[in-house]
N, CA and C atoms as a LAMMPS dump frame, in Angstrom:
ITEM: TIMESTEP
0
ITEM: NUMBER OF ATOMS
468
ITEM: BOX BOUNDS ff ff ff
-5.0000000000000000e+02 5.0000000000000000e+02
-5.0000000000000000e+02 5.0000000000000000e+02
-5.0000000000000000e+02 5.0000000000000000e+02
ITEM: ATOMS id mol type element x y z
1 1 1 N -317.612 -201.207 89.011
2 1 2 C -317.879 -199.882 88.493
3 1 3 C -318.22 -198.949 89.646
4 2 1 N -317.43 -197.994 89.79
5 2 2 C -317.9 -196.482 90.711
6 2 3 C -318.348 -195.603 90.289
7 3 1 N -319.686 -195.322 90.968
8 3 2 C -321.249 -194.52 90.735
9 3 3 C -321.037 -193.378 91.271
10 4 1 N -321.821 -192.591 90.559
11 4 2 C -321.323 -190.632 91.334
12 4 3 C -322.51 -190.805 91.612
13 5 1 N -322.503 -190.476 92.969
14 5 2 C -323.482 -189.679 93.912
15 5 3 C -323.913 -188.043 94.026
16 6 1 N -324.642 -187.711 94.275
17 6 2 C -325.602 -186.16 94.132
18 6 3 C -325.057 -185.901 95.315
19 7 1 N -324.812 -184.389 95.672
20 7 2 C -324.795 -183.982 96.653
21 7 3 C -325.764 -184.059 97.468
22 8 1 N -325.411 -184.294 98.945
23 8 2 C -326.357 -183.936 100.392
24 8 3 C -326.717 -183.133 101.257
25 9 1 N -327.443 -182.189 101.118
26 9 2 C -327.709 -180.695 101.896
27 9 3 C -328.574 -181.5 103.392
28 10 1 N -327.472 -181.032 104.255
29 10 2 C -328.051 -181.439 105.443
30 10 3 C -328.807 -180.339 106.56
31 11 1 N -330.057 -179.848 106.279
32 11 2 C -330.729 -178.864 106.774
33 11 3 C -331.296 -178.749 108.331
34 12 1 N -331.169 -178.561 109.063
35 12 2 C -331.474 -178.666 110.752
36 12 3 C -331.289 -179.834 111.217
37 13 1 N -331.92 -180.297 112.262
38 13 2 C -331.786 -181.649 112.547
39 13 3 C -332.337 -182.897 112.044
40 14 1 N -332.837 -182.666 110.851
41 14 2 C -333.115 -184.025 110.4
42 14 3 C -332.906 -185.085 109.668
43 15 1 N -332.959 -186.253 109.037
44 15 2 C -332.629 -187.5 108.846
45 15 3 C -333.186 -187.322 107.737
46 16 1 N -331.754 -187.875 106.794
47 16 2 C -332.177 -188.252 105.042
48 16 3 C -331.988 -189.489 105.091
49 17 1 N -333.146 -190.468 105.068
50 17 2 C -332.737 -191.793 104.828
51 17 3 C -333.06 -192.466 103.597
52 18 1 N -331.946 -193.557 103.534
53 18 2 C -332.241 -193.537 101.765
54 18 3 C -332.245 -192.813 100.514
55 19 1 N -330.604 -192.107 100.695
56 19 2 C -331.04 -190.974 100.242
57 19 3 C -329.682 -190.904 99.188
58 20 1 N -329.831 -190.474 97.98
59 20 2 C -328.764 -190.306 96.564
60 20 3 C -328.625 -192.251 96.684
61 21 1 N -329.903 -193.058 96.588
62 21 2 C -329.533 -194.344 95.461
63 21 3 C -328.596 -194.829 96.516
64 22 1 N -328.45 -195.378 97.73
65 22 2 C -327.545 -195.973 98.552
66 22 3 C -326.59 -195.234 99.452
67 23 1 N -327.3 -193.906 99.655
68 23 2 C -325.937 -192.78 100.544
69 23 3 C -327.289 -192.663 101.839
70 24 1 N -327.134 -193.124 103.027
71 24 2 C -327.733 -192.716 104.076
72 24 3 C -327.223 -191.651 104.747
73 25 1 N -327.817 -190.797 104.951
74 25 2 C -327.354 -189.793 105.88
75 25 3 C -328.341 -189.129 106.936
76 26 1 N -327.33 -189.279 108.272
77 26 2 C -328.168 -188.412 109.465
78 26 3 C -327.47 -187.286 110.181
79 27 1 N -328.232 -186.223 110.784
80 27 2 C -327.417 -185.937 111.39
81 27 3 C -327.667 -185.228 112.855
82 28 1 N -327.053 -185.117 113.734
83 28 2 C -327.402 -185.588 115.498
84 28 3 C -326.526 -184.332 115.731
85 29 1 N -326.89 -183.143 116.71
86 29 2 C -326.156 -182.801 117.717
87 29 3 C -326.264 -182.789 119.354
88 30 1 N -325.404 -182.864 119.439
89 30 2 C -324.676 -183.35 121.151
90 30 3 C -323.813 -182.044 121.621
91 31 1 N -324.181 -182.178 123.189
92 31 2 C -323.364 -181.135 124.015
93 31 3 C -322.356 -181.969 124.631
94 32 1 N -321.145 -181.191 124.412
95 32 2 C -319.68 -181.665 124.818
96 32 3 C -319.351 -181.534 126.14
97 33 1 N -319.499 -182.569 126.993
98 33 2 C -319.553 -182.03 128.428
99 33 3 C -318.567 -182.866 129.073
100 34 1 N -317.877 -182.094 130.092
101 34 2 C -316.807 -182.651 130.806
102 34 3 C -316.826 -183.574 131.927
103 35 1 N -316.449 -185.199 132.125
104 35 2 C -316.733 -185.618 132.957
105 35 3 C -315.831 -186.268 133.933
106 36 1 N -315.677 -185.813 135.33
107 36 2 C -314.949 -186.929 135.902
108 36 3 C -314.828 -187.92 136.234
109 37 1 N -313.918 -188.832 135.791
110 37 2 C -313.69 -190.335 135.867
111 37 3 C -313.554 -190.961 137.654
112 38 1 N -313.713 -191.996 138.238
113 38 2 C -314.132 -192.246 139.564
114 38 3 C -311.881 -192.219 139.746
115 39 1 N -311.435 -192.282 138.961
116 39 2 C -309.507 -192.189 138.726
117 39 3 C -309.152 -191.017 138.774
118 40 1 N -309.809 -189.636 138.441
119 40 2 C -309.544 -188.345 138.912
120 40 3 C -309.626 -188.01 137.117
121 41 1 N -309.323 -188.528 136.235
122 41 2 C -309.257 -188.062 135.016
123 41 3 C -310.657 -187.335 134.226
124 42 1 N -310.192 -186.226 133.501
125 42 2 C -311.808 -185.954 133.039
126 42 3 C -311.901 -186.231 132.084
127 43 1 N -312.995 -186.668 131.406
128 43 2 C -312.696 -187.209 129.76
129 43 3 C -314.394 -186.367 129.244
130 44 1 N -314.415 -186.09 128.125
131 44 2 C -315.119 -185.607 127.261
132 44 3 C -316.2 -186.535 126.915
133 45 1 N -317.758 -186.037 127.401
134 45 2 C -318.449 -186.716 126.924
135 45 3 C -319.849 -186.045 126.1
136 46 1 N -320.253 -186.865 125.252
137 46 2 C -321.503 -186.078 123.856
138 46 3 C -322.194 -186.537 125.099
139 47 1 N -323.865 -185.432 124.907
140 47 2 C -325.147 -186.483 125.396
141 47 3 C -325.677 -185.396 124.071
142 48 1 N -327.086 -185.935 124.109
143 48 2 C -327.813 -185.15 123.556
144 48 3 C -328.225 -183.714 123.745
145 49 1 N -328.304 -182.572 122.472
146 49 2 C -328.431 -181.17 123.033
147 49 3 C -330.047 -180.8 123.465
148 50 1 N -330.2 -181.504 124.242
149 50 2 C -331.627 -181.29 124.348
150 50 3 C -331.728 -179.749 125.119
151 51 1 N -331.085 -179.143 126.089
152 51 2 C -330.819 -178.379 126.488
153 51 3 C -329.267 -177.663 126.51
154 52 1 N -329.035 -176.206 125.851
155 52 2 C -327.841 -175.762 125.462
156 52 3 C -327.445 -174.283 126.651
157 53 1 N -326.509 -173.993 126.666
158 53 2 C -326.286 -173.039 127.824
159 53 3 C -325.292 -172.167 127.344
160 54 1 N -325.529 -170.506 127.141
161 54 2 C -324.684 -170.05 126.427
162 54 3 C -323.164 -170.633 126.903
163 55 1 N -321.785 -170.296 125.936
164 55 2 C -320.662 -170.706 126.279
165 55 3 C -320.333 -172.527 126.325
166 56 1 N -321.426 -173.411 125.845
167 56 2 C -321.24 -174.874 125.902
168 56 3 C -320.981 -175.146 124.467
169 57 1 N -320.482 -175.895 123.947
170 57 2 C -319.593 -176.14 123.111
171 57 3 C -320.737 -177.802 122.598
172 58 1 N -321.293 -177.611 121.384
173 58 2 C -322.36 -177.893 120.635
174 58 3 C -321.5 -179.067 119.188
175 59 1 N -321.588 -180.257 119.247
176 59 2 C -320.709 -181.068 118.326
177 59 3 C -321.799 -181.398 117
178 60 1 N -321.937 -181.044 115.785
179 60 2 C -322.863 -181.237 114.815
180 60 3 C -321.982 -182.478 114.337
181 61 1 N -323.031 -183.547 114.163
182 61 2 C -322.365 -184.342 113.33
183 61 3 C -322.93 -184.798 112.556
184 62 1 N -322.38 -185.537 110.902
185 62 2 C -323.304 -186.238 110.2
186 62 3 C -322.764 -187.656 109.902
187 63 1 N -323.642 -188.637 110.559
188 63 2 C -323.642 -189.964 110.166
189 63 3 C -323.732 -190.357 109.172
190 64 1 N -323.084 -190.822 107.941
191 64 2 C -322.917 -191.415 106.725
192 64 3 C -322.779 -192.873 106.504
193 65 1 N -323.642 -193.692 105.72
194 65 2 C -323.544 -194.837 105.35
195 65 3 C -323.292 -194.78 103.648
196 66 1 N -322.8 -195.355 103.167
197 66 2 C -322.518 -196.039 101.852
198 66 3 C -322.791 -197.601 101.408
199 67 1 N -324.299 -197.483 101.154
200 67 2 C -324.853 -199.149 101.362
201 67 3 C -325.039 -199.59 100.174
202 68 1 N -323.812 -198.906 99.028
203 68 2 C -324.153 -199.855 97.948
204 68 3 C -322.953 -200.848 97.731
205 69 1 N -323.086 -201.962 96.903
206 69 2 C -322.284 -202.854 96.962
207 69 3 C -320.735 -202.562 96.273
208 70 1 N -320.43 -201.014 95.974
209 70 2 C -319.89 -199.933 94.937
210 70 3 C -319.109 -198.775 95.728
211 71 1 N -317.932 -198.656 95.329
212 71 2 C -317.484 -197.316 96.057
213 71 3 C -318.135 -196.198 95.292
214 72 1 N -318.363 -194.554 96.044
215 72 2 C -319.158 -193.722 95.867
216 72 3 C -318.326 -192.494 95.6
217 73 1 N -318.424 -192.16 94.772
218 73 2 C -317.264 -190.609 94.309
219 73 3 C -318.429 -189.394 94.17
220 74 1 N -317.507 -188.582 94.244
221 74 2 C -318.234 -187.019 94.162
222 74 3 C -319.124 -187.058 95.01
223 75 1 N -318.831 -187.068 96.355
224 75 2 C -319.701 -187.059 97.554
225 75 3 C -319.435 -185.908 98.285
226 76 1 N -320.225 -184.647 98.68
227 76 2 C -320.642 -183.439 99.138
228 76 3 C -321.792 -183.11 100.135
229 77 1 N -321.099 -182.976 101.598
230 77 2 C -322.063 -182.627 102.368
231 77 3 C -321.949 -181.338 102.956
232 78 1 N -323.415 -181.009 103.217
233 78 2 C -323.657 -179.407 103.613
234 78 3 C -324.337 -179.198 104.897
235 79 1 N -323.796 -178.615 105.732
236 79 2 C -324.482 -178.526 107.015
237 79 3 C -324.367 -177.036 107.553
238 80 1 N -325.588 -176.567 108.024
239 80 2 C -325.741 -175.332 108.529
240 80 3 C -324.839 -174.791 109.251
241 81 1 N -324.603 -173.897 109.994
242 81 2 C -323.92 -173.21 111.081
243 81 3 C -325.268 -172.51 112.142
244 82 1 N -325.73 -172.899 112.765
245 82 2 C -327.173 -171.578 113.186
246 82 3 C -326.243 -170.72 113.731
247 83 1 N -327.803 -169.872 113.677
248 83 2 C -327.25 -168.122 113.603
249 83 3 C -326.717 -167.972 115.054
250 84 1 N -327.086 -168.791 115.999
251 84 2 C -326.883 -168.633 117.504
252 84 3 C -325.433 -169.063 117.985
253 85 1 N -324.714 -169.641 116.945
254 85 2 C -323.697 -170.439 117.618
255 85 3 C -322.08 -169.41 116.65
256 86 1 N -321.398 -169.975 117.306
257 86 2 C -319.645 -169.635 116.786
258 86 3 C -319.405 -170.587 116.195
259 87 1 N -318.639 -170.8 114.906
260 87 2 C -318.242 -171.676 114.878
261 87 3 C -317.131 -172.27 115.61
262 88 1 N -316.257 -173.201 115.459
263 88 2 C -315.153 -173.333 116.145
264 88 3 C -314.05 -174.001 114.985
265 89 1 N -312.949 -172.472 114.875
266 89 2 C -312.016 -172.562 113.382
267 89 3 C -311.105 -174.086 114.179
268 90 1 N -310.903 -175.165 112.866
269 90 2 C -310.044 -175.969 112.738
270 90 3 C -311.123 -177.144 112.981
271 91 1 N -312.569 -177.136 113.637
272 91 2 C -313.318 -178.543 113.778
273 91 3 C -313.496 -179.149 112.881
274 92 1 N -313.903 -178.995 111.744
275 92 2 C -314.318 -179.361 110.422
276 92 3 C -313.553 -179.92 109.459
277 93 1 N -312.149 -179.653 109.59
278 93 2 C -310.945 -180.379 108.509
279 93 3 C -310.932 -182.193 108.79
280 94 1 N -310.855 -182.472 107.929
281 94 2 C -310.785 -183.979 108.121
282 94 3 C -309.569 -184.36 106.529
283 95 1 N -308.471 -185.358 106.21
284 95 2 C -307.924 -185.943 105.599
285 95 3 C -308.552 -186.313 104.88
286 96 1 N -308.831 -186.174 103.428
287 96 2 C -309.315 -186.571 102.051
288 96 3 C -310.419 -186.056 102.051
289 97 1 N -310.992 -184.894 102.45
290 97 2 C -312.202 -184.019 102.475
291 97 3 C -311.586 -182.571 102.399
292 98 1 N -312.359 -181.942 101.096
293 98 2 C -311.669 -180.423 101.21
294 98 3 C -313.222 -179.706 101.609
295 99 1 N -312.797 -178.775 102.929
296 99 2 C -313.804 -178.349 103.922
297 99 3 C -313.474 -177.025 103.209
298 100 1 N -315.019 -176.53 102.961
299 100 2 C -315.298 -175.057 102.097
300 100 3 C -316.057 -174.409 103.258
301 101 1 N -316.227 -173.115 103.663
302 101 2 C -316.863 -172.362 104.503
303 101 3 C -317.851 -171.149 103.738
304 102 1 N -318.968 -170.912 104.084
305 102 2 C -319.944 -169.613 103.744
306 102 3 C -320.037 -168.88 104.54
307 103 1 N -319.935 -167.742 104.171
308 103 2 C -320.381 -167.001 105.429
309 103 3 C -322.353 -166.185 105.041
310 104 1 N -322.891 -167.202 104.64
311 104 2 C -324.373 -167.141 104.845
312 104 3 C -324.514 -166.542 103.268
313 105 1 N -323.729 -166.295 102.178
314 105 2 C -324.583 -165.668 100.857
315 105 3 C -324.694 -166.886 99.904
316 106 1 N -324.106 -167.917 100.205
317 106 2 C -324.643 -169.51 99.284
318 106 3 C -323.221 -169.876 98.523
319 107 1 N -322.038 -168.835 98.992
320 107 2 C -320.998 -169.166 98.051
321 107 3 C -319.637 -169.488 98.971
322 108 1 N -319.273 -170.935 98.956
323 108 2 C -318.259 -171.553 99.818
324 108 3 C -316.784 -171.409 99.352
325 109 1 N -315.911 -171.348 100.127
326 109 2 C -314.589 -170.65 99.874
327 109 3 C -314.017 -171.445 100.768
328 110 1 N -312.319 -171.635 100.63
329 110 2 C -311.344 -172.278 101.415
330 110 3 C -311.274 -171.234 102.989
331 111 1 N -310.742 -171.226 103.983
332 111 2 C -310.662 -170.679 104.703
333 111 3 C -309.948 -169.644 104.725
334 112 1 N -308.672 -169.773 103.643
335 112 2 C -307.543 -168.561 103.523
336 112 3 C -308.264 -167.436 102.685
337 113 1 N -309.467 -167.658 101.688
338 113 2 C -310.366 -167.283 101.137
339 113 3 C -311.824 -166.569 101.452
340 114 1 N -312.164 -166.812 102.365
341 114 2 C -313.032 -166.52 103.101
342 114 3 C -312.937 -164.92 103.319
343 115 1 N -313.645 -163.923 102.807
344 115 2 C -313.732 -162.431 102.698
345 115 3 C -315.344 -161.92 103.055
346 116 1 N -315.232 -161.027 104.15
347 116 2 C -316.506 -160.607 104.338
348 116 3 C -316.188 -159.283 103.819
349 117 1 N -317.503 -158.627 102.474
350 117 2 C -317.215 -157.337 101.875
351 117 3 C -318.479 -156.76 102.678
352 118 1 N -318.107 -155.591 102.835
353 118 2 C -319.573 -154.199 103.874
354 118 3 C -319.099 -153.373 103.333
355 119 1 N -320.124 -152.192 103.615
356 119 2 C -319.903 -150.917 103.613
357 119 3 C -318.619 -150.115 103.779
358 120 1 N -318.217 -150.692 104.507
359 120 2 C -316.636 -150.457 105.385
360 120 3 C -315.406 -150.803 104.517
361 121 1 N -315.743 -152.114 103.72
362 121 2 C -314.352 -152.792 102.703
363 121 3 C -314.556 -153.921 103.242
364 122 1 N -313.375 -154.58 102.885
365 122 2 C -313.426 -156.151 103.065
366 122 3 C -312.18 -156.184 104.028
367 123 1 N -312.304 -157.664 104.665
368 123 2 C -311.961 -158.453 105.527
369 123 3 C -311.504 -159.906 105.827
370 124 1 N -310.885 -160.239 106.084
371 124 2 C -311.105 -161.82 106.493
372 124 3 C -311.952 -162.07 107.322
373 125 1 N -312.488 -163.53 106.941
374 125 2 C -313.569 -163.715 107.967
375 125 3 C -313.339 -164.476 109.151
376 126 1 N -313.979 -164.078 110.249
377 126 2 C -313.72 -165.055 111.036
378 126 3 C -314.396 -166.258 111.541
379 127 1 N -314.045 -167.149 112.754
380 127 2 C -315.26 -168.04 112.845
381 127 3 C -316.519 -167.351 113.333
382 128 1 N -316.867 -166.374 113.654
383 128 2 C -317.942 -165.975 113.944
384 128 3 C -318.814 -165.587 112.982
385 129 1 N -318.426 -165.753 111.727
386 129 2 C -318.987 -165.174 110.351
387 129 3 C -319.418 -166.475 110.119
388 130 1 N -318.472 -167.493 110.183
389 130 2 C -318.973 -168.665 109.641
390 130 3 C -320.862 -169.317 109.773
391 131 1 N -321.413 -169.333 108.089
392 131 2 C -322.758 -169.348 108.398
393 131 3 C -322.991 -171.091 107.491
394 132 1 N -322.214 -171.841 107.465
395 132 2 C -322.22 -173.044 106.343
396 132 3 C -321.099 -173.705 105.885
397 133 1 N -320.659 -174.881 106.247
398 133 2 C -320.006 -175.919 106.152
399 133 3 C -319.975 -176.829 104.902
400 134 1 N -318.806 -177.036 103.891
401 134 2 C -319.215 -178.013 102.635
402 134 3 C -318.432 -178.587 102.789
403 135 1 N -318.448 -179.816 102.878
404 135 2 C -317.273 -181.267 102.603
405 135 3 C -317.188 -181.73 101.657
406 136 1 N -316.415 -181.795 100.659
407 136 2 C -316.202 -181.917 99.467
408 136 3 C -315.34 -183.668 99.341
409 137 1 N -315.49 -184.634 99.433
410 137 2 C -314.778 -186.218 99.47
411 137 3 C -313.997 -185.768 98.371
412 138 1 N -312.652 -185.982 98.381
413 138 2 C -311.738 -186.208 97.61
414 138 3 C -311.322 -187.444 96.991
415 139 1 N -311.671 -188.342 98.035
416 139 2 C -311.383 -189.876 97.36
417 139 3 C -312.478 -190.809 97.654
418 140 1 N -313.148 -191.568 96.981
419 140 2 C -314.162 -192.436 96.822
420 140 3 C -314.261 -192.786 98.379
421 141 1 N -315.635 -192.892 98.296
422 141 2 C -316.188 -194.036 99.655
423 141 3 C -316.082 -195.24 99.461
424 142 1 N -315.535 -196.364 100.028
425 142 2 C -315.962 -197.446 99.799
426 142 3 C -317.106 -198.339 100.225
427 143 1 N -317.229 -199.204 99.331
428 143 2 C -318.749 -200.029 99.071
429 143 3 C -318.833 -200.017 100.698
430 144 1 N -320.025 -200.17 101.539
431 144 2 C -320.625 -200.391 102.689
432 144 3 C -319.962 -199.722 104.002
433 145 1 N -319.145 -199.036 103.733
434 145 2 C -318.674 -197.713 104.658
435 145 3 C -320.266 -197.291 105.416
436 146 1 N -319.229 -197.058 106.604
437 146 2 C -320.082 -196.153 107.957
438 146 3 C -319.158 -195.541 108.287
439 147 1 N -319.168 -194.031 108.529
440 147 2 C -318.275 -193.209 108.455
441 147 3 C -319.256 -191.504 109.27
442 148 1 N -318.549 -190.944 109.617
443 148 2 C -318.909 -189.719 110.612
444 148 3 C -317.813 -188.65 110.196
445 149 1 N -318.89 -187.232 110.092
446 149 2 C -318.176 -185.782 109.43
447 149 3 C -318.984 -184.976 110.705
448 150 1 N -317.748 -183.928 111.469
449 150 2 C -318.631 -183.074 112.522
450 150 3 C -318 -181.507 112.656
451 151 1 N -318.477 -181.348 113.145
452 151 2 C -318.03 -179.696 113.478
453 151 3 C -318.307 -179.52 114.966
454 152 1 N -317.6 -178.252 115.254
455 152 2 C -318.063 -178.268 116.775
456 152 3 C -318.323 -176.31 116.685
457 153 1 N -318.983 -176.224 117.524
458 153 2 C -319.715 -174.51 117.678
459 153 3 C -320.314 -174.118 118.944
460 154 1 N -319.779 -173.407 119.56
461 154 2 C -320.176 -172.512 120.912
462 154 3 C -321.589 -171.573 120.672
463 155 1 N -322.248 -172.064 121.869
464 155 2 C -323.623 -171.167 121.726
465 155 3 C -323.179 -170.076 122.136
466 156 1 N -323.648 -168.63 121.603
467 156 2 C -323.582 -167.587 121.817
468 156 3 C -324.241 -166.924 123.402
């Protein structure tokens, strides 16, 4: 039998453990930094963002476990955008996840969808509007899955 899970609002940096009845979730960001290999090659490496520098390129991610003995449907995660960063359009799409965007009023939209209304009229939005991330699972988790959802965003 497959159990519906509650959505997961993932709020700053911290750790839901044990959390929706067998859904662990964490979530970690890392600065994307370029490194050269002792072969001449540079390859891309996370450390921790303990320190950020405007123009560095900021990877949000959320660690997901599925520790019940059960695949998990209707699974929804939400992760901020801070106000300091860009997003970066195309990080967030992943295969069997439909990725919804806010631009900060609580109401998520596809990307072709995405309209900022002002004083002025409306607009498309861009990634710099982007204020909130929703992952919507399209197809069940399976039982004891470990699995990773991220975004990536330039400090301002």
């Amino acid at each position: 039998m497959k159990r519906t899970l509650v959505s997961a609002v993932v709020f700053g940096l911290m750790s839901l453990p044990a959390f929706a009845e067998g859904l662990l979730v964490e979530q970690r960001a890392e600065v994307a930094v370029s490194v050269e290999m002792e072969t001449g090659e540079t390859v891309e490496e996370l450390r921790p963002a303990e320190l950020v520098r405007p123009g560095e390129t900021v990877v949000f991610t959320v660690h997901f476990e599925n520790q019940m003995a059960e695949a998990a449907e209707n699974i929804v995660l939400e992760m901020p955008v801070p106000e300091e960063m860009v997003f970066v359009q195309g990080s967030a799409d992943y295969e069997g996840v439909n990725t919804l965007y806010s631009v900060g009023d609580g109401v998520f939209h596809s990307w072709s969808d995405l309209i900022i209304e002002d004083e002025t009229g409306s607009r498309s939005a861009g990634a710099d509007d982007v204020r909130a991330i929703k992952w919507v699972f399209t197809d069940a988790v399976p039982a004891n899955t470990v699995d990773e959802i991220s975004f990536r965003a330039v400090l301002k």
